[in-house]
C-alpha positions in Angstrom: 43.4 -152.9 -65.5 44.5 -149.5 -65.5 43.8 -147.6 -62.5 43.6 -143.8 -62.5 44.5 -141.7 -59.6 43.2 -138.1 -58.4 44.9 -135.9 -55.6 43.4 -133.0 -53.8 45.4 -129.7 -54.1 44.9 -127.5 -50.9 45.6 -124.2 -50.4 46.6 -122.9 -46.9 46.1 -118.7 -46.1 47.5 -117.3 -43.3 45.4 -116.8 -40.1 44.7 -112.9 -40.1 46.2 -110.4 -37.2 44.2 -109.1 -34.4 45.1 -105.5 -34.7 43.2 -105.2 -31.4 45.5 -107.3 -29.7 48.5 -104.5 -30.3 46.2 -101.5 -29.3 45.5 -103.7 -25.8 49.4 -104.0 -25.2 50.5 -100.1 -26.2 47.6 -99.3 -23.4 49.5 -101.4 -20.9 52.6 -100.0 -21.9 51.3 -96.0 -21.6 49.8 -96.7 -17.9 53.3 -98.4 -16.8 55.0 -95.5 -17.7 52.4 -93.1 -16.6 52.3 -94.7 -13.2 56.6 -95.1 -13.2 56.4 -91.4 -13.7 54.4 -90.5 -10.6 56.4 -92.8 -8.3 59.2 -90.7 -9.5 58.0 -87.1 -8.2 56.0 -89.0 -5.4 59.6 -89.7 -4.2 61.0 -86.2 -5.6 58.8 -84.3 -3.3 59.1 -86.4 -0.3 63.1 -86.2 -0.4 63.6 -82.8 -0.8 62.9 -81.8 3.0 64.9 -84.5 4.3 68.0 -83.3 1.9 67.2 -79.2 3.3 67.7 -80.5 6.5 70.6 -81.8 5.9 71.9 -78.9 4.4 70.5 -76.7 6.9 67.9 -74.6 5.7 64.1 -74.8 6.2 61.8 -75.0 3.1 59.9 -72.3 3.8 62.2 -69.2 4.8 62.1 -66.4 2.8 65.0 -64.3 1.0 65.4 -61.2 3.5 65.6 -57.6 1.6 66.7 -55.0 3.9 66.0 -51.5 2.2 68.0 -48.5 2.6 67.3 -45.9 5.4 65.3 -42.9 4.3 65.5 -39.7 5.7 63.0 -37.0 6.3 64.1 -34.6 3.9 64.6 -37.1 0.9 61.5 -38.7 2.1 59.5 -35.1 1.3 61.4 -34.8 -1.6 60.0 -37.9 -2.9 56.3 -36.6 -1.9 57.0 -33.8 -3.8 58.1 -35.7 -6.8 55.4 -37.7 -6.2 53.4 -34.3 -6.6 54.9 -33.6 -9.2 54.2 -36.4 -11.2 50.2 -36.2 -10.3 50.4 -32.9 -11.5 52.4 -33.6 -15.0 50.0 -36.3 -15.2 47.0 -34.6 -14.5 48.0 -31.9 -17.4 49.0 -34.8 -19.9 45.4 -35.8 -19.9 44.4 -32.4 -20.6 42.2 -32.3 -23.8 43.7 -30.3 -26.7 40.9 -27.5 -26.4 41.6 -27.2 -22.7 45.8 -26.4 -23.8 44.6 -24.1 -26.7 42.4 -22.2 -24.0 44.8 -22.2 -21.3 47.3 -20.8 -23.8 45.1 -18.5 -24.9 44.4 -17.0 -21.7 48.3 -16.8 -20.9 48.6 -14.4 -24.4 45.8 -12.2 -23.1 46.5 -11.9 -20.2 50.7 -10.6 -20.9 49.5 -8.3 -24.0 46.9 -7.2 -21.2 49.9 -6.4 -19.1 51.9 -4.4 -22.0 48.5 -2.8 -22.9 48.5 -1.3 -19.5 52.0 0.0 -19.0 51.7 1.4 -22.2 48.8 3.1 -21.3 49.9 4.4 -18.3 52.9 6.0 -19.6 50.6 8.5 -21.3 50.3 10.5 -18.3 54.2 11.4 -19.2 53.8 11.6 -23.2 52.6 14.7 -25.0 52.3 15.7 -28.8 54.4 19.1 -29.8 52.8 20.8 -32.2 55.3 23.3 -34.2 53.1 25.9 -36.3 54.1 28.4 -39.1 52.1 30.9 -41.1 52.7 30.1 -44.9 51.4 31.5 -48.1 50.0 28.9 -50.7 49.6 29.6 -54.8 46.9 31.7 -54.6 48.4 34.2 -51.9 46.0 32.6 -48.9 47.4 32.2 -45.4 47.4 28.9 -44.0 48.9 27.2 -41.0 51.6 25.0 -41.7 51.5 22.3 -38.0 54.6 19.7 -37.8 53.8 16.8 -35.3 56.4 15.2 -33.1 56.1 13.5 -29.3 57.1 15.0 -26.6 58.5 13.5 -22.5 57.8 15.4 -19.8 61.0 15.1 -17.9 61.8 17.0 -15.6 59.7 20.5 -13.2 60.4 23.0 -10.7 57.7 24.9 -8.7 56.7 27.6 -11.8 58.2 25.2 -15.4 57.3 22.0 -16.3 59.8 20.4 -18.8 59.6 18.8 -21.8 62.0 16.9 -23.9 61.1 16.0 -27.8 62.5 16.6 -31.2 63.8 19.6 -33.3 62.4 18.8 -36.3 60.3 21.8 -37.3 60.8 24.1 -33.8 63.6 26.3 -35.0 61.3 28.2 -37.0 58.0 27.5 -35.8 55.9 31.0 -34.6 53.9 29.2 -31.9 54.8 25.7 -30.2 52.0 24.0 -28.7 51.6 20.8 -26.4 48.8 18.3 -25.6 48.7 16.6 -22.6 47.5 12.8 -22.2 44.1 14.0 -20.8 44.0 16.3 -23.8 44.3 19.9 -22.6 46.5 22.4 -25.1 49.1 24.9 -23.6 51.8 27.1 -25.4 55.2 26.3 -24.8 58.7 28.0 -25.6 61.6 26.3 -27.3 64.8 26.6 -24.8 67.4 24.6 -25.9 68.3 22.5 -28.5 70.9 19.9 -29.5 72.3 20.1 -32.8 73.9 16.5 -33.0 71.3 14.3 -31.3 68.2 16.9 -33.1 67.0 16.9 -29.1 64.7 19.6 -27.8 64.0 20.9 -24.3 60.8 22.8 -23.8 59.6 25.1 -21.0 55.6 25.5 -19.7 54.8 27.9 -17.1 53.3 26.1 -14.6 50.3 28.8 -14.3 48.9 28.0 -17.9 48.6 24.1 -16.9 44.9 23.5 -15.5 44.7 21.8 -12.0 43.3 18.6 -13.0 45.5 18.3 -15.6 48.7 19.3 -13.5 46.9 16.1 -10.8 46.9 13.9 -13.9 50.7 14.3 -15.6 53.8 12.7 -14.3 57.1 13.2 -14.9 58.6 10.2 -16.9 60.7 7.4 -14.7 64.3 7.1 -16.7 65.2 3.4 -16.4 69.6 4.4 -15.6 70.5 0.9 -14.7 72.8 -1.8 -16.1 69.9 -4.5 -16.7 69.6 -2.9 -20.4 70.5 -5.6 -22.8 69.6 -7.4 -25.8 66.6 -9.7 -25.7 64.2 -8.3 -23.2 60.9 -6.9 -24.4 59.7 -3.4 -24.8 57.4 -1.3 -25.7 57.4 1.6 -28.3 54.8 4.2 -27.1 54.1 7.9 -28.8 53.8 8.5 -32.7 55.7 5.7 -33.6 54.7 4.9 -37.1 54.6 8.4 -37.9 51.1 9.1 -36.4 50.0 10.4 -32.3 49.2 7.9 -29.9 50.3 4.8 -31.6 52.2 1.9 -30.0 54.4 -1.6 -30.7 55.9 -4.4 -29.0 59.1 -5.9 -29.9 62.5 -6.4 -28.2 65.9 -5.2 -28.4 67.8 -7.3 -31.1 70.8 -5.0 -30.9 72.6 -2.6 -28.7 76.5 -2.7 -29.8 76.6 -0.5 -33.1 77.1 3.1 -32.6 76.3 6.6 -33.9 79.4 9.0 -34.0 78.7 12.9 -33.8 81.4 15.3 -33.2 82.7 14.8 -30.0 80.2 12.6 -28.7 79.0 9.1 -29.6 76.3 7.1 -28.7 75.1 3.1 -28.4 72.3 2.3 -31.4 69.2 0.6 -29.7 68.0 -1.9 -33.0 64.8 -3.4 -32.1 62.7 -6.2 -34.3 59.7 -2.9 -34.7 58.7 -1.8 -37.9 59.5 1.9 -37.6 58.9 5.1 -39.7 60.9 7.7 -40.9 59.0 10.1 -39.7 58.1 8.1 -36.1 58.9 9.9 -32.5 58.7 8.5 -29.3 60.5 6.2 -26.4 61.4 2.7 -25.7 59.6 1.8 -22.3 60.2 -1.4 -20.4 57.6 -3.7 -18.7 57.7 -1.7 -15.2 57.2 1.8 -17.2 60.7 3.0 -17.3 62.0 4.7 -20.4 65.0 2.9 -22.0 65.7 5.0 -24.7 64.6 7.9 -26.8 63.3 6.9 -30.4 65.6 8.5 -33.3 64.9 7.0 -36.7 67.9 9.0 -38.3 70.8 6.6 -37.1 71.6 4.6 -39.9 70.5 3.0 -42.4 68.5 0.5 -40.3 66.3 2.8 -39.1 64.3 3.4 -42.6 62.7 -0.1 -41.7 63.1 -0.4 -37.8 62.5 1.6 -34.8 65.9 2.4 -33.2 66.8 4.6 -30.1 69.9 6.3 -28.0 70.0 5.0 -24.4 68.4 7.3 -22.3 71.3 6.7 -20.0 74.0 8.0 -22.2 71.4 11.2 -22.6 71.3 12.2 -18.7 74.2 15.1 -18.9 72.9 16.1 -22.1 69.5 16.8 -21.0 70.6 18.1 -17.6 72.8 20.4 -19.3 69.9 21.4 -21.8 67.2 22.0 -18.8 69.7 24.3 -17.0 70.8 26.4 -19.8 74.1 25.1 -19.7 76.1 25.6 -23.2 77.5 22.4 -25.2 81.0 22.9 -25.7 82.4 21.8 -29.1 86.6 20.8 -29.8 85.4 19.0 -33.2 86.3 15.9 -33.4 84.9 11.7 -33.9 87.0 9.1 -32.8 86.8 5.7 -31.5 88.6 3.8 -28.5 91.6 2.2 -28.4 90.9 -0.8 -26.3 93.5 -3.0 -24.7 92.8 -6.0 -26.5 93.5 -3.2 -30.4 96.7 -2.0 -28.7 98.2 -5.3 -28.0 97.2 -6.4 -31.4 97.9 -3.0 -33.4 100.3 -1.5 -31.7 98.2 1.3 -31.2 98.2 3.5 -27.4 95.6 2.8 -25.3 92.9 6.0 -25.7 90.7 7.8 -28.4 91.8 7.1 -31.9 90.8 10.6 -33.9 88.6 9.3 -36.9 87.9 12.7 -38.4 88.4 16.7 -37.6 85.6 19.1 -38.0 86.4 21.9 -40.7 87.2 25.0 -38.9 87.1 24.0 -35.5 89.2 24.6 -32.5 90.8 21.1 -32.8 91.9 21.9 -36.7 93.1 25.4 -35.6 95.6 23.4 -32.8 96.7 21.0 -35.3 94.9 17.7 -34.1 95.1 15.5 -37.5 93.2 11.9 -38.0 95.4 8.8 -36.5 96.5 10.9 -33.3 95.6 9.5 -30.3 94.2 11.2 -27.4 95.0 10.4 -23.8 94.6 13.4 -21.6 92.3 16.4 -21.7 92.7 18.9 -19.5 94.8 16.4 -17.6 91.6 14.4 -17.1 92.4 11.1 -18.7 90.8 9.2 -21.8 90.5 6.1 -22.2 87.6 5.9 -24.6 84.8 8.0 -26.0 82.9 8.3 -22.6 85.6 9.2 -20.5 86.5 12.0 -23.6 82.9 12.8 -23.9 82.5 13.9 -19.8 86.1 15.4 -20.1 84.8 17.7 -22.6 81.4 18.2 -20.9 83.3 20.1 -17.7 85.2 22.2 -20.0 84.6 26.1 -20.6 84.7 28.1 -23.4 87.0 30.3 -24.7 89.6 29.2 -21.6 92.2 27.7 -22.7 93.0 23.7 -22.1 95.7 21.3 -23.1 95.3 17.9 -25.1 97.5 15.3 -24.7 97.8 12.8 -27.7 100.3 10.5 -29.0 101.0 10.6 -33.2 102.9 8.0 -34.9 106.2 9.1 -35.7 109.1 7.9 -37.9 109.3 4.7 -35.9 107.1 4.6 -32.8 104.1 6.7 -31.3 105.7 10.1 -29.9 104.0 12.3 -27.0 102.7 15.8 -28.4 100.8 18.4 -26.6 98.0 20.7 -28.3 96.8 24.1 -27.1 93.7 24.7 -28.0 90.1 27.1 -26.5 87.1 25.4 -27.3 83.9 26.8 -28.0 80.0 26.5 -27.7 77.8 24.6 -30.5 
């Protein structure tokens, strides 16, 4: 009999993983090592003391810093920087319209400053009037009146002295003068100055009113070395051609010069915007005149206000107030400094640049490229020195000139005779 046989197939899976079983252990894990770490600085801390002792020092002294010993003077100098600072820092948080009106008040307050020098030199400025009778077209007499300022300079106990321009005096009938206040007197022409144009006019004392006598002054001339380029001043008179006009400005130039025959003056250039026909002075801040406005030296002058020095003008108007003649030889030159006769050659004196037609220095042979050293046995060294050797001269007496003229070779001594005259 056939049996038949059946077997059972199992199938066996795996048992799955506790995942929570893992997550237990990492905890156990964490806190071990968590609490390992504490031990560690538990023991950390309570070592360190017992190794300072050791090494002798105590945990808690401090690092001493000994400071410098300060004095009482750089002490107040540090309260005054301190200052200092509050103040700089005080100004920085100035607002912008509190600078503007700060500024603004500075500007006023300096052209208010300029505004009143100028003004006071009025009592010292006049307008000269020149007037001459002309005929017009039609056969009609009219009065032909030429404008130019005037500076009282100078007065004795009966003549009051005023120094201005030519222009238009010579031949004027009647010369007239207004004072700063106003008031009109007649004055007479008595002197004049061919080479600078200068004027010196006389009023007698008796046709000057009282108050106006009480209100004029007699101009301050600034004679000092503290003239030089850059400092401001002020151009009072008729400046641009018109009475009673004034400008500010400074000196831009003082170094070019203005050759007339035997004289020579320094050119005053300032930044101004002059007029040919403008007259007037150059007045510092404290009121002193610096020079006397001449817009005829140079080209320059068409567009800006130049002037002589009214140092360099002293003899001349001494001379012209006492009736004193000019004397004339008739020549230009220019100095020979030490620094041209090392370079060129050249003697140390006045290099003659040109010789006036007809004049005593042509009569006595005195020819361009001589130098002069000696006149009168006063000696030259430049145009200044010539100038005052000149000045003490006398006409018609006869004086010797000492030059030097380049001969063959080399510069040879030669001796002129000549007699100068008046201008």
């Amino acid at each position: 009999m056939d049996e038949s046989y059946s077997f059972i197939k199992e199938t066996r899976k795996k048992k799955p993983e506790d995942k929570s079983v893992w997550i237990r252990r990492g905890l156990i894990l964490c806190g071990m090592a968590v609490g390992a770490g504490i031990l560690a600085a538990l023991v950390f801390v309570l070592s360190v003391p017992v190794f300072q002792n050791l090494l002798g020092k105590t945990p808690d002294e401090p690092e001493k810093i000994e400071m410098s010993a300060v004095t009482a003077s750089s002490s107040e100098e540090n309260e005054e920087e301190e200052k200092a600072k509050t103040e700089d820092k005080a100004e920085t948080v100035r607002s912008p319209e509190d600078e503007q009106k700060e500024a603004m008040n500075q500007f006023r307050k300096v052209y208010q400053e300029m505004m009143d020098t100028a003004k006071a030199q009025q009592a010292s400025m006049t307008e000269v009037i020149g007037i001459t009778s002309q005929m017009d077209y039609f056969n009609h007499n009219y009065e032909n009146r030429q404008s130019v300022s005037g500076l009282l300079v100078a007065e004795s106990q009966s003549v009051l002295y005023c120094l201005t321009e030519n222009r238009g005096l010579k031949k004027a009938e009647k010369i007239q003068v207004i004072f700063g206040d106003g008031s009109k007197v007649t004055a007479e022409l008595k002197a004049t100055d061919s080479e600078t144009g200068l004027a010196i006019l006389s009023i007698n004392r008796s046709d000057i009113r009282d108050d106006t006598w009480n209100y004029i002054e007699i101009a301050r001339f600034c004679n000092s070395n503290s003239l030089r380029m850059g400092i401001p001043v002020i151009a009072v008179g008729s400046v641009s051609g018109m009475g009673d006009s004034m400008e500010y400005g400074i000196i831009t130039s003082m170094n070019n010069t203005i050759s007339f025959w035997d004289t020579g003056y320094n050119v005053l250039t300032t930044d101004m915007i002059g007029n040919s026909a403008g007259s007037g002075v150059l007045i510092n801040l404290q009121g002193e005149v610096v020079g006397i406005i001449n817009q005829n030296l140079g080209e320059e002058s068409q567009n800006l206000i130049t002037a002589i020095p009214v140092k360099q003008l002293n003899a001349l108007i001494e001379d012209m107030i006492n009736g004193k003649a000019q004397i004339r030889i008739g020549i230009k030159g220019q100095a020979v400094s030490s620094d041209i006769s090392a370079v060129a050659g050249i003697p140390r004196g006045l290099l003659v640049s040109a010789v006036d037609q007809e004049s005593p220095a042509m009569y006595a042979g005195i020819k361009e490229l001589d130098v002069i050293t000696a006149v009168d046995g006063v000696q030259v060294d430049d145009l200044a020195s010539y100038q005052r050797a000149v000045a003490a001269l006398a006409a018609d007496q006869e004086v010797k000139v000492e030059a030097m003229r380049m001969g063959k070779e080399n510069y040879e001594e030669i001796t002129f005779r000549l007699k100068p005259e008046t201008k």
